[in-house]
Wavefront OBJ file of the C-alpha trace (Angstrom):
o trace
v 0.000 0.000 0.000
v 1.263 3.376 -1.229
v 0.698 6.394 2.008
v 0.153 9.930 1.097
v 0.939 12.343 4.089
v -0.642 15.492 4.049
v 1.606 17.905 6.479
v 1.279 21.463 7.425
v 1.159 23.994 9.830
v -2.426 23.773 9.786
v -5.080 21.110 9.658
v -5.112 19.741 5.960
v -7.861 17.207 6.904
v -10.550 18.853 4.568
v -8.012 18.143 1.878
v -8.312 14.429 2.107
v -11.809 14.036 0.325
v -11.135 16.046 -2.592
v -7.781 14.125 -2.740
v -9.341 10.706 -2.089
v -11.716 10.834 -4.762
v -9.536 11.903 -6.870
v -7.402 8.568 -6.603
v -9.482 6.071 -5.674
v -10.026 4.908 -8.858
v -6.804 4.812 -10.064
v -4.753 4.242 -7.077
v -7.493 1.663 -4.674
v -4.504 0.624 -2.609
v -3.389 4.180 -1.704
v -3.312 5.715 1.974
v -3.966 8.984 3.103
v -2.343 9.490 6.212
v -2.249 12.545 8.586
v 1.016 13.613 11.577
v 0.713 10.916 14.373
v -1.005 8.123 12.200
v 0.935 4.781 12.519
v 1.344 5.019 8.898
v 2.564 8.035 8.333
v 6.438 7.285 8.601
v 6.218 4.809 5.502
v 4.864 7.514 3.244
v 6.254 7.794 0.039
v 4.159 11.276 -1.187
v 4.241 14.247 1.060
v 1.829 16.920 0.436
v 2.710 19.802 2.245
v 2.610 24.016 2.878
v 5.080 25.144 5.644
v 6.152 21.546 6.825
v 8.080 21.855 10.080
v 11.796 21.672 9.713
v 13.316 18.469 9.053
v 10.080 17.098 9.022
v 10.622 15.190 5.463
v 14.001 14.029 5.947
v 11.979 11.556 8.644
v 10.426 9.627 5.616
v 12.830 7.232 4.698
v 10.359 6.022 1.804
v 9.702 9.297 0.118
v 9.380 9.734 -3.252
v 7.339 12.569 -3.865
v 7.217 15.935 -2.168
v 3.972 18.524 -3.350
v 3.103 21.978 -2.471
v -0.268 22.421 -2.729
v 0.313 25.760 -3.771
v 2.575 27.713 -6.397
v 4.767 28.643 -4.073
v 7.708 26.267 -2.861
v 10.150 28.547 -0.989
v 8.380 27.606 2.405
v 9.907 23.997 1.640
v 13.027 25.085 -0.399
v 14.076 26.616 2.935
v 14.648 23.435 4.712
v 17.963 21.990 4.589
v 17.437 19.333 4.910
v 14.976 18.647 2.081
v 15.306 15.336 0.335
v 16.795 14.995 -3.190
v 13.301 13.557 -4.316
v 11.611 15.454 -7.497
v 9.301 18.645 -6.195
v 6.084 19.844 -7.724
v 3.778 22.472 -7.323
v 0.072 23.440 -7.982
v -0.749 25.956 -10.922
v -4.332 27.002 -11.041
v -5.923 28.048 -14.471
v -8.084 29.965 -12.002
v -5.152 31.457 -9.701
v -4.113 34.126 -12.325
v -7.680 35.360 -12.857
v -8.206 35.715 -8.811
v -4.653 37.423 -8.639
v -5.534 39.815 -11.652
v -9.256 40.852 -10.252
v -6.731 41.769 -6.638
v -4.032 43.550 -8.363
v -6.832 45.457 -10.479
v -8.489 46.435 -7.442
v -5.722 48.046 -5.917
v -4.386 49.728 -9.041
v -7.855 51.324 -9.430
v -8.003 52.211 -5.777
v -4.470 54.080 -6.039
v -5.619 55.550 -9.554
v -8.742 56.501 -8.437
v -7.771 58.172 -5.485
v -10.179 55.847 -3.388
v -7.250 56.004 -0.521
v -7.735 59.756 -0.273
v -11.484 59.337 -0.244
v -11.909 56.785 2.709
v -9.573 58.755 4.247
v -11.695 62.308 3.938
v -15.019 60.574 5.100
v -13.737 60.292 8.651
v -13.081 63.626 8.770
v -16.641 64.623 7.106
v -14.735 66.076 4.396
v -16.074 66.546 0.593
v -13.215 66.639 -1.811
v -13.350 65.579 -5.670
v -10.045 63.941 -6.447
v -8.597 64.931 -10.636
v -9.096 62.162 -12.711
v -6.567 60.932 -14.746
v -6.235 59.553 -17.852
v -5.541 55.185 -17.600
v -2.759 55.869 -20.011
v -0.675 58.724 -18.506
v -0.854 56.210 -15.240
v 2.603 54.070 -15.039
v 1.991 50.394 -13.418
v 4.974 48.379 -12.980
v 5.039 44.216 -12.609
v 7.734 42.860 -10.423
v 7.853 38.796 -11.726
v 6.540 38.361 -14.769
v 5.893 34.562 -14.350
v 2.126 32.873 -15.063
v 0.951 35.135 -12.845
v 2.427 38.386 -13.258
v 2.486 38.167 -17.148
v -1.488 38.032 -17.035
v -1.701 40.698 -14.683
v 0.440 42.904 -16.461
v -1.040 42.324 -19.733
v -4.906 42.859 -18.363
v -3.602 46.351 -16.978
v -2.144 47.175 -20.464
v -5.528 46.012 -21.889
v -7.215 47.971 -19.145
v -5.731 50.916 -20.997
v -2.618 51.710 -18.220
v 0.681 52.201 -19.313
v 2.317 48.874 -18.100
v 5.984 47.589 -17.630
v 7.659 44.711 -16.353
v 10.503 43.323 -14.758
v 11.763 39.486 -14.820
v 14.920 37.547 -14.815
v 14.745 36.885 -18.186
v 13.369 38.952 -20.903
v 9.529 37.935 -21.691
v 7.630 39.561 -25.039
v 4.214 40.475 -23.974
v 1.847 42.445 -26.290
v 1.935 46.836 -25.514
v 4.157 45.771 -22.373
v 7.414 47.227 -22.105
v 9.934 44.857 -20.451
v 12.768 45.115 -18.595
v 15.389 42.513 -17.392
v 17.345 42.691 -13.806
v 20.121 44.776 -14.598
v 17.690 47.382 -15.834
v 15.899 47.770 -12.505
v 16.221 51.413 -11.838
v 15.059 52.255 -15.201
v 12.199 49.965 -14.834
v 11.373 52.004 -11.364
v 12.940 55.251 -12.362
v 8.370 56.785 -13.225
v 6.164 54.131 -11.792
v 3.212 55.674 -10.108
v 2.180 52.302 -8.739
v 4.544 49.260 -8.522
v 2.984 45.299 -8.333
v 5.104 43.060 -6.820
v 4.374 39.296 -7.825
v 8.289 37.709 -7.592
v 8.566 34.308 -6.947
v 10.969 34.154 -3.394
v 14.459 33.133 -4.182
v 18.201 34.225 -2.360
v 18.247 37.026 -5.198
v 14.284 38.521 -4.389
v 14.723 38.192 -0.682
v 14.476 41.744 1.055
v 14.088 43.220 -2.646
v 11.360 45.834 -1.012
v 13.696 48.131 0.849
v 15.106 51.390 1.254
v 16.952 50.904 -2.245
v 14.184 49.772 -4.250
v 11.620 52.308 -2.470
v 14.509 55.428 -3.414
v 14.356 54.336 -7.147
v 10.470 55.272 -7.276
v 9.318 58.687 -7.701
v 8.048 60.021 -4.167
v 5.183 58.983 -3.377
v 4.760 55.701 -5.598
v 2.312 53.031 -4.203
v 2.831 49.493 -3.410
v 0.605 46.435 -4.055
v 2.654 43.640 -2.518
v 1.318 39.920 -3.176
v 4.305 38.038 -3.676
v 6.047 36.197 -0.499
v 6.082 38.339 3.260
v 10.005 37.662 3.073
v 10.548 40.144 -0.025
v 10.151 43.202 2.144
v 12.461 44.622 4.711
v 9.779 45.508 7.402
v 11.615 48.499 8.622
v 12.256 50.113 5.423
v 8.737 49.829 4.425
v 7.269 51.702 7.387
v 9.641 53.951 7.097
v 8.840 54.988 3.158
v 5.257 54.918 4.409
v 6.231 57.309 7.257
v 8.411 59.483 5.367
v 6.042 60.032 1.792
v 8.635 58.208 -0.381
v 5.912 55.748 -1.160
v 2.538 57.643 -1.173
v 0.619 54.047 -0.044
v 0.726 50.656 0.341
v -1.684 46.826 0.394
v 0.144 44.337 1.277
v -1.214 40.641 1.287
v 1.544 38.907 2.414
v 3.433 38.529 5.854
v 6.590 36.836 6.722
v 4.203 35.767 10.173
v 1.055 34.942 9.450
v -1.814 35.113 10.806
v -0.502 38.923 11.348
v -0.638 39.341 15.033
v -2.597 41.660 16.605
v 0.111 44.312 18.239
v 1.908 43.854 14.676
v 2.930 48.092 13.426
v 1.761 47.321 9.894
v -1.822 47.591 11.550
v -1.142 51.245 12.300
v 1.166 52.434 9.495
v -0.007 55.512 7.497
v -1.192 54.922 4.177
v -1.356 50.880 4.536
v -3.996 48.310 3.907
v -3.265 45.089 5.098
v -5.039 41.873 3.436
v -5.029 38.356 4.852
v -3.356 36.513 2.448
v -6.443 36.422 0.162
v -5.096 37.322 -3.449
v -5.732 34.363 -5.225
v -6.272 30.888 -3.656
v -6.353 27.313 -5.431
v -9.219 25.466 -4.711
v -8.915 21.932 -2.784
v -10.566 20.381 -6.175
v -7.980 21.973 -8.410
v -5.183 20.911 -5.614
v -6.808 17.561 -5.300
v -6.971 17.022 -9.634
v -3.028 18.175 -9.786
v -1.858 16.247 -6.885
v -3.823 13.048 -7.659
v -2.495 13.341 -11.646
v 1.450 13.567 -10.872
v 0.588 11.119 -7.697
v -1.032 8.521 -10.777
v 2.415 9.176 -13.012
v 4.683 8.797 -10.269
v 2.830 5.005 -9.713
v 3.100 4.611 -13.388
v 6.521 5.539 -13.898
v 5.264 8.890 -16.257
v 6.339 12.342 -16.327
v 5.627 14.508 -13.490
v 3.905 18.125 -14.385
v 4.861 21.732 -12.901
v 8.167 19.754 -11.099
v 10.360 22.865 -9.584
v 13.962 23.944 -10.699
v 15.124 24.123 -7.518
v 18.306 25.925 -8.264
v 15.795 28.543 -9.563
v 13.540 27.991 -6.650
v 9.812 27.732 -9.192
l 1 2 3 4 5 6 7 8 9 10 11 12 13 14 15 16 17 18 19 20 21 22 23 24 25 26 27 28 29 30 31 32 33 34 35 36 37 38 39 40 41 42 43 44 45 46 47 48 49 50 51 52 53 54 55 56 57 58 59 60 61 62 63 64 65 66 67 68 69 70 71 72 73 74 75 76 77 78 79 80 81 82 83 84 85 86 87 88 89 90 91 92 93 94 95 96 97 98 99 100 101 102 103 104 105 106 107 108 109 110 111 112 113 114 115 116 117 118 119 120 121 122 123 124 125 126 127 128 129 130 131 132 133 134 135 136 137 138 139 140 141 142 143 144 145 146 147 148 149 150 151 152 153 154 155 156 157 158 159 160 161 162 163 164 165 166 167 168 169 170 171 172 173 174 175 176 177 178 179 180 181 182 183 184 185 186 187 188 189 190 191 192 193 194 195 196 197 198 199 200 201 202 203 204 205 206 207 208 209 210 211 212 213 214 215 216 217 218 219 220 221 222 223 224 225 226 227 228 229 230 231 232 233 234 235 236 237 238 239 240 241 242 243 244 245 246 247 248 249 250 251 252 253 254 255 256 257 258 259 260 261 262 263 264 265 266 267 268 269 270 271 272 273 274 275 276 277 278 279 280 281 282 283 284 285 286 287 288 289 290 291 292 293 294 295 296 297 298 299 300 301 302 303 304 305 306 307 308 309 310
């Protein structure tokens, strides 16, 4: 019999049915095993988010190890990782969810919605300019399945849109820009989107030095990993005016706790993690599918470069 542990730093027990029907009828003799079950030591699949250090190198069986996400770097990070292949989840869904979040706060920045909440505390009536889409400069940080949809809905959207990736990408009416070019890629942004995928090289990349090459008072939407912003530096832009405003969805602690400063910081809306999630079916469809190749000795799908870290 074949075990499947699920392991996280939550409860990943509603996972199981979705997962479960999924492979019963290609895998019958396949277990589905939780932390503490007798079986779970033997397991040769490990489907995880945030597994606790060293956790996998306890499975002396594995073969398998799946984020149920599109992020790895929470399992990249352990040291102790296995040499076994890696895959992740990519939703056909995720990059519409993460486009409809991103929109939403480029049109709240654009709009001047920020000002307007702001004035209705106070009882104050104030009519904010409005500006053109086009003479509005949106900037994509990661330009991966994600960010490339984003930046090319804003472009459709009518903004003037740029990106920035590792590698040069051709996207229709989007100006591109590769990482030695990052300062002219900043150098006019009115609003800046941050979608990077968290490797050694994007770690910290939302500082004092990125936040300097914006014009003052640039906003940030930030739904990439919690680890690509220097916490200090970012309250202190928002403190200062160097960056005019700020959502940020992700958190390198999360939940966010309650005495956290990002609560209280001018000018910033804090989400909880709710950009874009995948949906236990889709997880439970792409798990079960490489789960069913790995027993048949086929060719896993969305496996991660892990010198690349995605």
């Amino acid at each position: 019999m074949t075990r499947l542990l699920l392991l996280a730093d939550f409860d990943m027990s509603a996972l199981a049915g979705p997962l479960e029907e999924q492979l019963r009828p290609h895998a019958p003799h396949l277990r589905i095993c939780l932390p503490g079950d007798p079986d779970a030591a033997d397991a040769e699949i490990a489907v995880c988010w945030n597994p606790p250090a060293g956790a996998l190198a306890t499975l002396p069986k594995l073969r398998l190890v799946h984020s149920i996400a599109a992020g790895v770097d929470n399992i990249l990070s352990d040291p102790t990782l296995p040499d076994v292949p890696l895959c992740r989840v990519v939703d056909p869904s995720h990059a519409q969810g993460m486009t409809e979040f991103v929109m939403w706060g480029v049109l709240h920045f654009h709009r001047h919605f920020d000002a307007v909440l702001a004035n209705q505390s106070k009882a104050l009536w104030w009519r904010p300019a409005q500006t053109h889409a086009a003479r509005r400069r949106v900037g994509v940080m990661g330009l991966g399945t994600l960010g490339a949809r984003v930046a090319v809905e804003l472009q459709r959207f009518g903004f003037d849109v740029r990106g920035w990736s590792r590698e040069r990408k051709s996207l229709p009416g989007v100006a591109t820009f590769v990482a030695d070019e990052f300062d002219a890629f900043c150098a006019d942004l009115d609003i800046v989107v941050c979608l990077l995928p968290l490797t050694e090289q994007t770690r910290g990349i939302l500082g004092r030095a990125t936040f300097d090459a914006l014009p003052r008072g640039a906003r940030l939407i930030h739904a990439g990993r919690g680890e690509h912003v220097v916490r200090a530096d970012l309250l202190a832009a928002l403190a200062d005016g160097q960056l005019g405003g700020a959502i940020v969805d992700v958190f390198d602690v999360e939940p966010l706790p309650a005495d956290d400063a990002y609560w209280h910081a001018p000018n910033l809306i804090v989400t909880p993690h709710m950009a874009s999630v995948a949906s236990y079916e889709c997880i439970g469809e792409q798990v079960a599918y490489n789960v069913r190749q790995l027993l048949d000795g086929g060719a896993l799908r969305h496996v991660v470069d892990r010198r690349r870290g995605y």
